[in-house]
TIRO-795634 format. One record per residue (C-alpha): residue in one letter; x, y, z; residue number from 1. Coordinates in steps of 0.001 Angstrom, whole numbers. Example, Ala and Ser with C-alpha at 12.3 -4.5 7.8 and 13.67 -1.06 7.14 Angstrom:
# residues 2
<pt><r>A</r><px>12300</px><py>-4500</py><pz>7800</pz><k>1</k></pt>
<pt><r>S</r><px>13670</px><py>-1060</py><pz>7140</pz><k>2</k></pt>
//
This chain:
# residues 118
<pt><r>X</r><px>-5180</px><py>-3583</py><pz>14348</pz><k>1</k></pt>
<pt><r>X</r><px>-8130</px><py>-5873</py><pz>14471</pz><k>2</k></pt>
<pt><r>X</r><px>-11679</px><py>-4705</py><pz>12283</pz><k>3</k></pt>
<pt><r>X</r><px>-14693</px><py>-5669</py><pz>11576</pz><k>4</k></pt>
<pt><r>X</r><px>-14407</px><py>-7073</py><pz>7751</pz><k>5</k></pt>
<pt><r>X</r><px>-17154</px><py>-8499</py><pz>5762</pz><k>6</k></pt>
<pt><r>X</r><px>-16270</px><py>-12175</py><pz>4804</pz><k>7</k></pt>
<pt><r>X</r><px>-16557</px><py>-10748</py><pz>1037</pz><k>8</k></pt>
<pt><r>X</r><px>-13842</px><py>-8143</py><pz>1649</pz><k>9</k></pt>
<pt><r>X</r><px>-11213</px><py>-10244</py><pz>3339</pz><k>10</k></pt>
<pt><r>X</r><px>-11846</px><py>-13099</py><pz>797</pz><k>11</k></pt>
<pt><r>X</r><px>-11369</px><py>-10928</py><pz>-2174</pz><k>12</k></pt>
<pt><r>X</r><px>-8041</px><py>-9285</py><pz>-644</pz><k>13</k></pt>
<pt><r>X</r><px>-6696</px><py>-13022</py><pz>-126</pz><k>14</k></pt>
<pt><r>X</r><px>-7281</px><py>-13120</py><pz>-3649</pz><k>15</k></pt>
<pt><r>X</r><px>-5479</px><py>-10166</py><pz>-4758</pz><k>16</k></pt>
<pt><r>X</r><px>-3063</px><py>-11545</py><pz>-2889</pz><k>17</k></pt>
<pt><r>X</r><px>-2585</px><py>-14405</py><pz>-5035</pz><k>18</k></pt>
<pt><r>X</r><px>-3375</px><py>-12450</py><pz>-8387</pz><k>19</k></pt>
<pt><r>X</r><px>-923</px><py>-9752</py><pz>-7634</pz><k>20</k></pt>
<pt><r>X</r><px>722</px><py>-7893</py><pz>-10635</pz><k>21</k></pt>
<pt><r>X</r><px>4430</px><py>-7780</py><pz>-11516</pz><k>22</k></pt>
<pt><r>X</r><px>4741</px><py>-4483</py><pz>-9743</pz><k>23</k></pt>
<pt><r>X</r><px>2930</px><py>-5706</py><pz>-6861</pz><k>24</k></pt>
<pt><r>X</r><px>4913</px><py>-8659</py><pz>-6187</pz><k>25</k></pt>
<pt><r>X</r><px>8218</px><py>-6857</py><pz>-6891</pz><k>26</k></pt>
<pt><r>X</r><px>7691</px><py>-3971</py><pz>-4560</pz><k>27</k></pt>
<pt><r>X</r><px>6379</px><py>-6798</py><pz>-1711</pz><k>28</k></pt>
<pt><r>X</r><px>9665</px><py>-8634</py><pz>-2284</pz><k>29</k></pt>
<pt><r>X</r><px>11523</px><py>-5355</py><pz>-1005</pz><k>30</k></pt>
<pt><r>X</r><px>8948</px><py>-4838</py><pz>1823</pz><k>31</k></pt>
<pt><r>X</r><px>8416</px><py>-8060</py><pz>3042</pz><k>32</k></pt>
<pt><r>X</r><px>9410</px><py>-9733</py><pz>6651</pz><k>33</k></pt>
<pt><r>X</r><px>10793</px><py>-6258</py><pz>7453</pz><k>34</k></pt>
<pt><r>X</r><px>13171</px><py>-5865</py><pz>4745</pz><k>35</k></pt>
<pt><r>X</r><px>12997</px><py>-1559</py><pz>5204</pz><k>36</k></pt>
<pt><r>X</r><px>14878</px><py>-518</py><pz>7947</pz><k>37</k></pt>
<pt><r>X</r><px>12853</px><py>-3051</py><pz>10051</pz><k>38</k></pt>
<pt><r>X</r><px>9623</px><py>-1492</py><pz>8952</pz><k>39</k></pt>
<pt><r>X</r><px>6452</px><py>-3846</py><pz>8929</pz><k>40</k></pt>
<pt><r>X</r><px>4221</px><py>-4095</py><pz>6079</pz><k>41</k></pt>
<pt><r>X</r><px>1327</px><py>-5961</py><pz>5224</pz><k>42</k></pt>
<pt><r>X</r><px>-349</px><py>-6472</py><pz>1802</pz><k>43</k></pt>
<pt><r>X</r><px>-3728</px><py>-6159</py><pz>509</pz><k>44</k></pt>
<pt><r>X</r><px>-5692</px><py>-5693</py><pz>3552</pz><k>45</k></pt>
<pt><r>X</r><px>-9058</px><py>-4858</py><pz>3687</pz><k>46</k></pt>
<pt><r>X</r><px>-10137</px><py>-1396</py><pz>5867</pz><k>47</k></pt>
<pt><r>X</r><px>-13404</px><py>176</py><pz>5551</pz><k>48</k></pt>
<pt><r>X</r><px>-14749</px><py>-1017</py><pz>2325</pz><k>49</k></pt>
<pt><r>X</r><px>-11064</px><py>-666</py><pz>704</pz><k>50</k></pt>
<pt><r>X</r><px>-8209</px><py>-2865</py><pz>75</pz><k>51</k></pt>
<pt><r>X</r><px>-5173</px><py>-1356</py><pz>810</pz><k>52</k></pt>
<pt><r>X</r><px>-2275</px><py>-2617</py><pz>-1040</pz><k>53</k></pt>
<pt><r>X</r><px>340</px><py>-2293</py><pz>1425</pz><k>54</k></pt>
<pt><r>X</r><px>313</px><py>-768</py><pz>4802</pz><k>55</k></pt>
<pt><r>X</r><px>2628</px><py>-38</py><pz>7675</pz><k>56</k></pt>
<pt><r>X</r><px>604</px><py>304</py><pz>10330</pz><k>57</k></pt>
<pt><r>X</r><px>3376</px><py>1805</py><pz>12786</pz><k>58</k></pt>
<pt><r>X</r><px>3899</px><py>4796</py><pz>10863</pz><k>59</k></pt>
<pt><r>X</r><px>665</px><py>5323</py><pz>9534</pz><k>60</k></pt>
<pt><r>X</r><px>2058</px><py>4593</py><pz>5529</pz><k>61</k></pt>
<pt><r>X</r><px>-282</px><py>3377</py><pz>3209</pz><k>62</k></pt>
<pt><r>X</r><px>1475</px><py>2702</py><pz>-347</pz><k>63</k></pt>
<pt><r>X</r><px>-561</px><py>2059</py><pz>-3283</pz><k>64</k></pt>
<pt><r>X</r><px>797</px><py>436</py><pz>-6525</pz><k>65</k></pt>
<pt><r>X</r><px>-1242</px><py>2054</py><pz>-9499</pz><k>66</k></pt>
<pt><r>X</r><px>-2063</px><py>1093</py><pz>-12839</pz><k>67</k></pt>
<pt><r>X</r><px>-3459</px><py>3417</py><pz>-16316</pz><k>68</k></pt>
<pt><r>X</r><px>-6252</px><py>3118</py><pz>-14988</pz><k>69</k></pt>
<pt><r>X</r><px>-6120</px><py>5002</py><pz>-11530</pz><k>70</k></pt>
<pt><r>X</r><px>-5080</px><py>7942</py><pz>-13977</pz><k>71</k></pt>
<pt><r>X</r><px>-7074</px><py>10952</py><pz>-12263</pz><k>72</k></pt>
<pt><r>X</r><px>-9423</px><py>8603</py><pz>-10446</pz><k>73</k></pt>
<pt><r>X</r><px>-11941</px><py>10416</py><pz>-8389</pz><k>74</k></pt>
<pt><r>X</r><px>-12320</px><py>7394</py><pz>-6519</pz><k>75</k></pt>
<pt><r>X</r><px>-8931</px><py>6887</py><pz>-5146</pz><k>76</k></pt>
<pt><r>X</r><px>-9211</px><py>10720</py><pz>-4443</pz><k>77</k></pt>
<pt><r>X</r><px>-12554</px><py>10077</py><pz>-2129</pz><k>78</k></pt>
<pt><r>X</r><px>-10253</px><py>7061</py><pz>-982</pz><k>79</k></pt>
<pt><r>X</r><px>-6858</px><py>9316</py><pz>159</pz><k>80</k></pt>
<pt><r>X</r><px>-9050</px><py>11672</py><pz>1606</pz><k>81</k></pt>
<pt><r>X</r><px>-11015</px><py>8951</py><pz>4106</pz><k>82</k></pt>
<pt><r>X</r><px>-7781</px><py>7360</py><pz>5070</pz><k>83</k></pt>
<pt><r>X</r><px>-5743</px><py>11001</py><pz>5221</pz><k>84</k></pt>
<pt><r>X</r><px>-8781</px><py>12428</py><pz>8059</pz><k>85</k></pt>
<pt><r>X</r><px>-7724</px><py>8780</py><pz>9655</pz><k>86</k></pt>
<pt><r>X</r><px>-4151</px><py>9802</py><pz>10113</pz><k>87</k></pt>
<pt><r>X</r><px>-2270</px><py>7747</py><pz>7522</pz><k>88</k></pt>
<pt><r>X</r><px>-126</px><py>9431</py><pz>4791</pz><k>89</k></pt>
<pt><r>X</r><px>-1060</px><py>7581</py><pz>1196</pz><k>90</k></pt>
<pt><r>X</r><px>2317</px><py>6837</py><pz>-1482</pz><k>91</k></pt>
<pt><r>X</r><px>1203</px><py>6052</py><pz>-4533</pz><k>92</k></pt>
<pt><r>X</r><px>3490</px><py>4510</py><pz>-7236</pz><k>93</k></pt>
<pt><r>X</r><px>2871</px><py>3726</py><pz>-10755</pz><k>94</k></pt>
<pt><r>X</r><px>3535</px><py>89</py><pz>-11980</pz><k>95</k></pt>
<pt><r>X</r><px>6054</px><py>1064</py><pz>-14254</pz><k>96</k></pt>
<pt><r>X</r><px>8084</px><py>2874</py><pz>-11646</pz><k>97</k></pt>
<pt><r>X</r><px>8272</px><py>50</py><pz>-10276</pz><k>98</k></pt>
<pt><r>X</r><px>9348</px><py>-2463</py><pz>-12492</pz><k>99</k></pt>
<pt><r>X</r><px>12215</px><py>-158</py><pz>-13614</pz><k>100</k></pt>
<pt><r>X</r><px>13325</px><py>1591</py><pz>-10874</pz><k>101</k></pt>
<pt><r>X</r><px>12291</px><py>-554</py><pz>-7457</pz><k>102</k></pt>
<pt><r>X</r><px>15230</px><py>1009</py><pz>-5459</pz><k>103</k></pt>
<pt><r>X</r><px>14347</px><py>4374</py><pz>-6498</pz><k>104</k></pt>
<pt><r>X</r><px>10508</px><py>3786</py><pz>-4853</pz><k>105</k></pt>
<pt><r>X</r><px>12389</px><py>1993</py><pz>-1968</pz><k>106</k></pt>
<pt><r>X</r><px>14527</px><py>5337</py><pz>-1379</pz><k>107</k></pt>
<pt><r>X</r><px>10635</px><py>7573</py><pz>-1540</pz><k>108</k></pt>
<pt><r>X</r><px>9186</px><py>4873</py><pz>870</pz><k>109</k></pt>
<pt><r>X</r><px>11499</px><py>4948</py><pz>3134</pz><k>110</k></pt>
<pt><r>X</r><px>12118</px><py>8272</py><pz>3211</pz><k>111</k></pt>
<pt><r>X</r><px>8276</px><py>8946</py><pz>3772</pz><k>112</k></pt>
<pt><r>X</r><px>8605</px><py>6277</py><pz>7072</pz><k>113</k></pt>
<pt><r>X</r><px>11306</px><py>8477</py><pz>8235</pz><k>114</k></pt>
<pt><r>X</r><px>9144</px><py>11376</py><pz>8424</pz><k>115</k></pt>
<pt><r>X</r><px>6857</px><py>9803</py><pz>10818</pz><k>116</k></pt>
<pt><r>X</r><px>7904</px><py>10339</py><pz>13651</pz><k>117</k></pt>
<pt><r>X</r><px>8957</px><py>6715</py><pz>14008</pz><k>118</k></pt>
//
């Protein structure tokens, strides 16, 4: 899927990329080179003004890894919304959950790729 992306954008996601948190780099260890069932992600790309960080484009997946301070963000509700009229379904998973329970996000991830149809 090929956008237009301001030079800012996709520089800034390449350096999320390489600033990633503990969570973030954990959860991309289980998701990486197809590691789910053979489901492709990719991390910390940039679509329409947002940085997504990871996507699987084939079923329309977009997991986010959140932090305290996403706690009741209106922002990242405007956000879901935009990318839910766009036809992607949004996972989002606190940091924590992560770190101490990766297989059980694993498990809700892939069971939310199941139910896509795919």
């Amino acid at each position: 899927m090929r956008r237009n992306v301001p030079d800012r954008l996709r520089h800034f996601a390449k350096t999320m990329r390489h600033d990633a948190t503990k969570a973030e780099n954990m959860l991309w260890q289980a998701l990486r080179r197809s590691q789910l069932e053979g489901f492709k992600f990719r991390r910390q790309v940039p679509i329409d003004g947002y940085i997504l960080d990871f996507v699987c484009f084939k079923a329309r997946l977009i997991v986010e890894v959140d932090g305290a301070q996403h706690a009741e963000s209106t922002k990242d509700l405007a956000r879901d919304a935009h990318f839910s009229k766009q036809g992607f379904r949004i996972v989002r998973v606190w940091n924590h959950e992560v770190t101490t329970n990766l297989e059980g996000v694993c498990l809700t991830i892939l069971a939310e790729l199941k139910n896509s149809g795919e």
